[in-house]
C-alpha positions as CSV (number, residue, x, y, z in Angstrom):
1,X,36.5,22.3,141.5
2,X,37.6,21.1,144.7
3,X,35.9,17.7,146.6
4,X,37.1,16.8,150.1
5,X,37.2,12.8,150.2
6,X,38.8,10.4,153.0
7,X,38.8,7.3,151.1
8,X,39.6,6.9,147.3
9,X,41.0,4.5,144.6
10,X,42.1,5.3,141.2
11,X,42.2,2.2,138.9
12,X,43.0,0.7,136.0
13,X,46.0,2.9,134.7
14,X,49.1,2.8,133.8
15,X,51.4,4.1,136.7
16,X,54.4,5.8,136.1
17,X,56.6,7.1,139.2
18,X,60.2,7.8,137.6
19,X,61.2,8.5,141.6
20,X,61.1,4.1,142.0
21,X,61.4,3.5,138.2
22,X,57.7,2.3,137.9
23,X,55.8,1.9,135.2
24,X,53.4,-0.5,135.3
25,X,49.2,-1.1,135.4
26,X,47.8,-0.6,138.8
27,X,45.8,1.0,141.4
28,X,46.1,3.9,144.1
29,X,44.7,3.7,147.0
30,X,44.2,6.7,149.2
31,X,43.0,7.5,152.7
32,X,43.6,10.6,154.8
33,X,45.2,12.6,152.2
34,X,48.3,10.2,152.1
35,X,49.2,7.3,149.5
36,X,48.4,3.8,151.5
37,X,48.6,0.9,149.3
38,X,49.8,0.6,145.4
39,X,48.2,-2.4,143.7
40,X,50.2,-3.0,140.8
41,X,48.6,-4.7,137.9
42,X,45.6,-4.5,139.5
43,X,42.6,-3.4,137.1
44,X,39.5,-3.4,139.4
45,X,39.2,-1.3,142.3
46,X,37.9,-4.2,144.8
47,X,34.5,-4.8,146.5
48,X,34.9,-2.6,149.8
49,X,32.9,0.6,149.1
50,X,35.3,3.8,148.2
51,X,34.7,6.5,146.1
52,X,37.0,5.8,142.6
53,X,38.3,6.8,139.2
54,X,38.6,4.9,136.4
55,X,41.4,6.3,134.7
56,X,41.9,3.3,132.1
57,X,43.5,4.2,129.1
58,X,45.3,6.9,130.9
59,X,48.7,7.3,133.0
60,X,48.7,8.0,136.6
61,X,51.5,9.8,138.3
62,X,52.9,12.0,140.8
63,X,51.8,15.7,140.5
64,X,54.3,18.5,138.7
65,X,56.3,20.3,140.7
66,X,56.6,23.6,138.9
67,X,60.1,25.5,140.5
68,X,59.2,28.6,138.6
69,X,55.9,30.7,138.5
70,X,54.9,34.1,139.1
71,X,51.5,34.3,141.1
72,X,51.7,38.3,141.3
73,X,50.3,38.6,144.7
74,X,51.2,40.9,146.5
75,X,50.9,44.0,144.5
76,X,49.5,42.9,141.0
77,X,46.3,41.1,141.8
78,X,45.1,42.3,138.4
79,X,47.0,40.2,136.6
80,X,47.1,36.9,139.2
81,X,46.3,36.0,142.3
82,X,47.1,33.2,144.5
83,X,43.4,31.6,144.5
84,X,43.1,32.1,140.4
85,X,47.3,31.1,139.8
86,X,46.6,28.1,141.7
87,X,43.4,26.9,139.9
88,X,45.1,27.7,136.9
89,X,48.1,24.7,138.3
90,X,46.0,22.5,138.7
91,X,44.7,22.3,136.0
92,X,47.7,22.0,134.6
93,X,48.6,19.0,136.8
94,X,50.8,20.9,138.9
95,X,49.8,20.2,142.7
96,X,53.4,22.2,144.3
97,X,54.2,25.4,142.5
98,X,57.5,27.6,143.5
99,X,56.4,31.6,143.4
100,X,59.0,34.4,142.4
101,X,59.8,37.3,144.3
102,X,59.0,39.7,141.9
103,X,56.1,41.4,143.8
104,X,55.0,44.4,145.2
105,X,56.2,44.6,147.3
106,X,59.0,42.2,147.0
107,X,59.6,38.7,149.0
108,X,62.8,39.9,150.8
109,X,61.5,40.3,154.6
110,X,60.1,37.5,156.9
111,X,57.0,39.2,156.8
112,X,55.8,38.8,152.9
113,X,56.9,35.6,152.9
114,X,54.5,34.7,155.5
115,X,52.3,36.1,154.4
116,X,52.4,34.2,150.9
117,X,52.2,31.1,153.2
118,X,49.3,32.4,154.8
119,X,47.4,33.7,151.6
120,X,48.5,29.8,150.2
121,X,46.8,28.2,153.2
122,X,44.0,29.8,152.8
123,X,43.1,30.3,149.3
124,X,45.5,28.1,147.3
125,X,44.3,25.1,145.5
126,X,47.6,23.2,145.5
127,X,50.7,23.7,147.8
128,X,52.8,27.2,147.5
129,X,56.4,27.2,148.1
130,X,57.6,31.0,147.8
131,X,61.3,31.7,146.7
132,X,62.9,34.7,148.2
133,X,64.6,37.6,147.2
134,X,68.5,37.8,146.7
135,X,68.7,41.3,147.1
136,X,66.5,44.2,149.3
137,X,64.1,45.3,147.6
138,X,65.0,43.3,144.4
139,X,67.6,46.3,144.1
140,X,70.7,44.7,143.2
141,X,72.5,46.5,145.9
142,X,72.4,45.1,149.2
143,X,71.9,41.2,149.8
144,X,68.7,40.1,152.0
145,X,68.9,38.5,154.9
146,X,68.9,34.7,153.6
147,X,68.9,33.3,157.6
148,X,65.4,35.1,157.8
149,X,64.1,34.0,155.0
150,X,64.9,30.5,155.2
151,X,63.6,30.4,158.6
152,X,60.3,32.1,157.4
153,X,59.7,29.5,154.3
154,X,61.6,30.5,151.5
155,X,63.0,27.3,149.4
156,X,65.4,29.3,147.4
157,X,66.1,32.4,146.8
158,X,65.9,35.0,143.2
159,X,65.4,38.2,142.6
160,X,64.1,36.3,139.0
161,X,62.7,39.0,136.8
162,X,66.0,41.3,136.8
163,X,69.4,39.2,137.2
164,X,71.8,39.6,140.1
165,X,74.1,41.8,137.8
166,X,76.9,42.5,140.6
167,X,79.4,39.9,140.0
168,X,80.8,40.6,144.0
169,X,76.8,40.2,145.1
170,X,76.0,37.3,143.5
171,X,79.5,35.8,144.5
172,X,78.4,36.9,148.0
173,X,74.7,35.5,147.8
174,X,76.3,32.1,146.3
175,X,78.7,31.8,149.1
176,X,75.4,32.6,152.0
177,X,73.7,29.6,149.7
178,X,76.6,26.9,151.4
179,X,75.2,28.4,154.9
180,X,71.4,27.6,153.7
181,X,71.7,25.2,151.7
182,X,69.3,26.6,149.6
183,X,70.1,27.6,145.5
184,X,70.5,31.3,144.2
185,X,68.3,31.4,141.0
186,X,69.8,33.6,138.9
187,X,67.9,35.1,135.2
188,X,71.2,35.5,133.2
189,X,70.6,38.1,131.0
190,X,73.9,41.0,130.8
191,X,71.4,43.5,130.3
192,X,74.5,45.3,128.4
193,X,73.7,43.0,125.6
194,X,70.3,42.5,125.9
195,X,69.4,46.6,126.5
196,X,66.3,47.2,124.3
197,X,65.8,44.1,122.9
198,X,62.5,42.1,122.3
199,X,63.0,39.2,120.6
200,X,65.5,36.8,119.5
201,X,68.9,38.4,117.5
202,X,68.9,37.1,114.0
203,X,67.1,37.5,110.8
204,X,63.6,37.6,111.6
205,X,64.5,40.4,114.1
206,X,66.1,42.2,111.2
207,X,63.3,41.6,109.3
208,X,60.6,42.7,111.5
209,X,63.4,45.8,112.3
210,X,63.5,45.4,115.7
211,X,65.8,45.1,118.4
212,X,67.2,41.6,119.4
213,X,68.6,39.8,122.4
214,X,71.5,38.3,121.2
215,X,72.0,34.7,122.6
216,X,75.4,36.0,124.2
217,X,73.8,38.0,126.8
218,X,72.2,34.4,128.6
219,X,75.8,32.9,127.5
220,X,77.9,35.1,129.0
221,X,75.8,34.9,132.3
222,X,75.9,31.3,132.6
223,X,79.4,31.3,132.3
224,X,80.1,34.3,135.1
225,X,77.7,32.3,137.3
226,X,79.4,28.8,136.6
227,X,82.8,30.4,137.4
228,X,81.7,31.9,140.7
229,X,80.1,28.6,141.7
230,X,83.3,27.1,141.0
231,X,85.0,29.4,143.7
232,X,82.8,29.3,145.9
233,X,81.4,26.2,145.9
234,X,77.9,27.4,146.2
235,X,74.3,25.8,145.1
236,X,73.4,27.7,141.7
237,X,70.4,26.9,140.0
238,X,69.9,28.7,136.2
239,X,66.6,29.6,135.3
240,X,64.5,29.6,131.9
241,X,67.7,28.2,130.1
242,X,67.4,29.3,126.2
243,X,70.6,28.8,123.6
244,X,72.5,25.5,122.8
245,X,75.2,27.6,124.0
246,X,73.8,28.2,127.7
247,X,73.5,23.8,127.3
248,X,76.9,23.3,126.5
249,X,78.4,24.9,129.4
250,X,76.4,23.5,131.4
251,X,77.5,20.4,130.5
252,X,80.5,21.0,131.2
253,X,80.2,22.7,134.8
254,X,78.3,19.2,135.3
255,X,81.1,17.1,133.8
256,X,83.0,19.3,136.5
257,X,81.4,18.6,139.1
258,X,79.8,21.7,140.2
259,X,76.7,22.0,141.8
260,X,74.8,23.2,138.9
261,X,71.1,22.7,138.2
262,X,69.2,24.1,135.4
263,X,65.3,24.6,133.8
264,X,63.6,24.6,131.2
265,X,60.4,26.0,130.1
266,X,58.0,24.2,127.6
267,X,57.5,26.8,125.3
268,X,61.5,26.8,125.2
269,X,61.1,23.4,124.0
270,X,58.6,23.6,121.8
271,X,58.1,27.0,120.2
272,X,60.7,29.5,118.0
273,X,61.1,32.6,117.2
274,X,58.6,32.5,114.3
275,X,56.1,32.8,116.7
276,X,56.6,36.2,117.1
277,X,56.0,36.9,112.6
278,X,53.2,39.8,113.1
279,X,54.7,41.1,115.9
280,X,52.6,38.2,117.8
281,X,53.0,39.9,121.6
282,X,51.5,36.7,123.2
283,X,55.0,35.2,122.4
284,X,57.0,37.4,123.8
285,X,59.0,36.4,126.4
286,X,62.5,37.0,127.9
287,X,64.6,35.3,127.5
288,X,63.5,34.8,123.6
289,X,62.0,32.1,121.9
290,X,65.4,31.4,119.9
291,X,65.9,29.1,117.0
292,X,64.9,25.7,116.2
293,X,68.8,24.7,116.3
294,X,68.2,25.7,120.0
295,X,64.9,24.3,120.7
296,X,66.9,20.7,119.7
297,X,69.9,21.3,121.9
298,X,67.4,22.3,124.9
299,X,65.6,18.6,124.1
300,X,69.7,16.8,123.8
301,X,70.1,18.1,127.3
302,X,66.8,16.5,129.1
303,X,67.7,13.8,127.7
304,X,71.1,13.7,128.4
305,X,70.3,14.6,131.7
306,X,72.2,18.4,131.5
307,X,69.1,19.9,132.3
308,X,67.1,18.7,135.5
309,X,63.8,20.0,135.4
310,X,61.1,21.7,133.2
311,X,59.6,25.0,135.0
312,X,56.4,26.7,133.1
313,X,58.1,30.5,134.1
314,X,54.0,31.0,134.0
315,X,53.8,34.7,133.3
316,X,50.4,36.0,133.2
317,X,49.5,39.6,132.3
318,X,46.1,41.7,131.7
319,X,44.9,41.7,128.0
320,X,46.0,46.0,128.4
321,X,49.8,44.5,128.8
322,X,50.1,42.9,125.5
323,X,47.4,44.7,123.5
324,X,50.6,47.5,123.2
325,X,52.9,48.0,120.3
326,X,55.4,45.1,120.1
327,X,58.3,47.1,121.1
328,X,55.8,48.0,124.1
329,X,53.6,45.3,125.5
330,X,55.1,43.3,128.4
331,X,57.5,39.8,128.4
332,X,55.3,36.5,129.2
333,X,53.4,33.9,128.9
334,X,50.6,32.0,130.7
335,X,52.1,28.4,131.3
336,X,50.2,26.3,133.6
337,X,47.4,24.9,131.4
338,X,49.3,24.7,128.3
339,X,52.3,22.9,129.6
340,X,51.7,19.3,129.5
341,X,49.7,19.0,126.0
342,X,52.5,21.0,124.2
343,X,55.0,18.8,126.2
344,X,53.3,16.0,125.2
345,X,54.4,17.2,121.1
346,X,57.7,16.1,122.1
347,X,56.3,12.5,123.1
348,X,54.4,11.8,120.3
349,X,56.7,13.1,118.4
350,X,59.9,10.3,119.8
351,X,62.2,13.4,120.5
352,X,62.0,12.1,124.6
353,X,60.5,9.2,126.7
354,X,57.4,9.6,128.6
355,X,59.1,8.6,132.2
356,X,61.5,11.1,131.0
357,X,59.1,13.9,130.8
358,X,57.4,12.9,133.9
359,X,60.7,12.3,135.9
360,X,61.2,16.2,135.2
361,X,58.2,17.3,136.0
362,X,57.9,15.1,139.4
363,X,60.4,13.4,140.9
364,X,63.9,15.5,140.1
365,X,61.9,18.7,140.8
366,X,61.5,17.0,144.6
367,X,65.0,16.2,144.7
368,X,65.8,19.7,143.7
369,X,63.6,20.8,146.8
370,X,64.7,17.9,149.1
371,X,61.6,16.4,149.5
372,X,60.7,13.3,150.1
373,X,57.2,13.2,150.4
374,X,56.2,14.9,147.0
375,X,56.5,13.6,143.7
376,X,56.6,10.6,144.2
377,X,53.6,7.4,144.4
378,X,55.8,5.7,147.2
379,X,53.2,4.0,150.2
380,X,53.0,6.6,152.6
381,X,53.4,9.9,150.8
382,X,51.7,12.7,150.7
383,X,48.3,12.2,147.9
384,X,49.7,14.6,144.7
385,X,48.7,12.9,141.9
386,X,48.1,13.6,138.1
387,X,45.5,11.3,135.9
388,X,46.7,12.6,132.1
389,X,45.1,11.3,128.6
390,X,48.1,11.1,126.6
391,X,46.1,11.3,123.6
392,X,43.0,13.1,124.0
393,X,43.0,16.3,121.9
394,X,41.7,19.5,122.6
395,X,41.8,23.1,121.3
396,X,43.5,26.0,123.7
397,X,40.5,28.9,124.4
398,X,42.4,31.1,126.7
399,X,39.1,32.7,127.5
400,X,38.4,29.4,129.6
401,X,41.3,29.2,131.2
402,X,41.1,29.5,135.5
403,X,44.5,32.0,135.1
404,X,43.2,36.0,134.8
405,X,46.3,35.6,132.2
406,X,45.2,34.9,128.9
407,X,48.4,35.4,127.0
408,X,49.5,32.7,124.9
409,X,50.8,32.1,121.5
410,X,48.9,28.9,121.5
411,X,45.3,30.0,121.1
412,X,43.1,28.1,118.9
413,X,45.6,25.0,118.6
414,X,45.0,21.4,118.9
415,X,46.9,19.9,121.8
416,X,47.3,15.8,122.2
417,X,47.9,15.8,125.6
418,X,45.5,16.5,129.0
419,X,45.1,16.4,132.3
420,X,41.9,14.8,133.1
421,X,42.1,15.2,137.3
422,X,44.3,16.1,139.5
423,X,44.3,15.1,143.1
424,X,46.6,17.7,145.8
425,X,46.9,16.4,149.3
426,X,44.1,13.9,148.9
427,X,41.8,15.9,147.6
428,X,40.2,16.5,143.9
429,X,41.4,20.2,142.7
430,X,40.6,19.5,139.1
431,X,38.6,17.1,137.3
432,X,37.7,17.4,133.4
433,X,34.0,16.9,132.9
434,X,34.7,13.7,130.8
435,X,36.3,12.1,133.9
436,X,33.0,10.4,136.0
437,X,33.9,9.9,139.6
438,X,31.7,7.4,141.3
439,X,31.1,4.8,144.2
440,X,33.5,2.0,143.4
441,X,31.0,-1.2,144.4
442,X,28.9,-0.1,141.4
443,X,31.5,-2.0,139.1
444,X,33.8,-1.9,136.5
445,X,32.1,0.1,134.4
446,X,32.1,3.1,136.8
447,X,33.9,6.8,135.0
448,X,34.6,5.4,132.0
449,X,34.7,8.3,129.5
């Protein structure tokens, strides 16, 4: 659902902008598709007559910046496009989404990456920031040309899906990333290691007799990667981090110095490898789901601040994908509309602070991008907001979602956790049905739910 509206107010909640260390009742009040005024500890929306939403009871913040997402257009509309991946965001809360290169064809010329911008534009419910490729073709052979793409739109650059495997490339690519300033995204995975593997290396794998990815294969990655950042001093930014081990080098390359940033994905944080007991396809995804030993070293380092930002890796695939043999079906999982209520598992569960969660979601995402205007509440900034019930339940039916991906191990759950509306540039791209939206002189009673 999208409305166009010039003048709005959303009262009565609880703000939360991590980017000015807010967290306080209060009122948004937006014209023109920009933030003009924040009335803090305000609980009515005034007389003048705006269109409003009573959020009370719930927490209003910036929108999620999501630095890792595949959208699949060009090449695999089937799957995704850029009208159904960003309906699917929004509803999620996400209002600026980063899109991987892994295409067909690829984003490694000026050309597709234009024309992602163009497709965005057009069709996209919330803002579409494409990544480009670190090699032609997504090859591994010849870098691309990083001046074009920058110049074209591309905020980083990835050839995520296959890693950069050539140690004299991606020293190469990291050393171009000091010219840019833009980060090399690398999916470490030493495919030597991880050759034929489908889940997590351990017992269950042994169990269900199949082949595992050993957590050594992301380890020893991360650690080629930190080293060559270290000699070059280049901008390296790790994706889909996985093993306590991957965290505690991190830490250390941090500790160092190094410019170093690092995601994770919710169901990294919140899901193991038991998923998979069946041969579940719906949770497989590469890198693994690993051990719960992992899943608490991933949750240390957010809140230790070791890892920056959560990405959803959204990953969606036909129903004919995963309805294969487990050895078979295809890595992934559809992220966007899942990703705050099994986020929010962590919240209720005290294993990290609400502003935390948000700050990695909103504000350090920005910083990641160098941008200013976006996630953030601050007077004057561009209108991305989320309204979120932090405790309104509801069960996953992956036949409703708005992503043509309907694979996810979470089918049939209860979440506590949802976005109720979500605002991009000012106007309303989402908006659950129990969320009124009215005039805001008819009173305080206006929305409530």
């Amino acid at each position: 659902m999208e409305r166009k509206l010039s003048d709005l107010v959303i009262f009565g909640g609880r703000l939360v902008d991590p980017s000015r260390g807010l967290d306080a009742p209060g009122s948004v009040h937006i014209r023109d598709g920009r933030i003009v005024r924040l009335g803090i500890g305000e609980e009515q929306p005034g007389s003048e007559c705006r269109t409003a939403i009573d959020a009370r009871g719930m927490i209003v913040c910036p929108g999620f910046i999501d630095l890792h997402c595949h959208l699949r257009q060009p090449g695999f509309e089937d799957k995704e496009t850029i009208a159904t991946g960003t309906r699917a965001a929004a509803r999620g809360g996400f209002t600026t989404v980063c899109c991987m290169p892994n295409t067909d064809p690829p984003l490694d010329t000026a050309a597709t990456i234009e024309y992602v911008r163009a497709l965005a534009a057009l069709e996209g419910a919330v803002r579409v920031l494409p990544v480009g490729c670190v090699t032609r073709e997504r090859a591994g052979a010849e870098l691309a040309d990083f001046g074009e793409l920058s110049e074209a739109g591309a905020v980083a650059f990835s050839d995520d899906g296959s890693p950069v495997a050539d140690s004299s490339l991606m020293r190469m690519a990291l050393e171009h990333s000091r010219e840019t300033g833009l980060p090399i995204v690398n999916h470490c995975e030493d495919r030597a290691l991880s050759k034929g593997g489908v889940m997590n290396a351990g017992s269950l794998a042994d169990r269900l007799k199949v082949n595992g990815i050993p957590a050594a294969a992301e380890e020893n990655m991360v650690s080629r990667d930190i080293d060559l950042a270290r000699v070059t001093g280049g901008r390296l930014h790790i994706a889909h981090v996985s093993t306590e081990g991957s965290v505690g080098l991190i830490r250390r390359a941090k500790e160092e110095g190094l410019d170093v940033t690092v995601e994770v994905t919710p169901h990294h944080l919140t899901l193991t490898e038991d998923e998979v007991a069946g041969y579940n396809t719906n949770a497989k995804v590469n890198p693994p789901l690993r051990t719960g030993r992992d899943t608490e070293a991933l949750v240390r380092g957010l809140n230790e601040g070791v890892i920056d930002c959560i990405a959803t890796d959204h990953a969606p695939h036909t129903p004919e994908d995963k309805a294969q043999p487990f050895n078979d079906a295809d890595f992934g999982i559809s992220g966007f509309e899942t990703a705050l209520g099994s986020l929010m598992s962590l919240v209720h569960r005290g294993k990290i602070e609400l502003a935390t969660l948000i700050s990695k979601l909103t504000h350090e995402p920005a910083s990641y991008l160098g941008r200013e205007d976006i996630g953030t509440l601050r007077e004057g900034a561009v209108a991305d907001i989320a309204v979120l019930h932090p405790d309104r339940q509801w069960t996953v039916k992956p036949e409703e979602f708005a992503s043509k991906g309907k694979n996810t191990p979470l089918a049939g759950r209860v979440l506590r956790g949802k976005v109720m509306c979500t605002i991009s540039r000012g106007l309303i791209v989402y908006r659950d049905e129990a969320l009124a939206v009215g005039p805001a002189c008819a009173g305080p009673g206006v929305g409530s739910a």
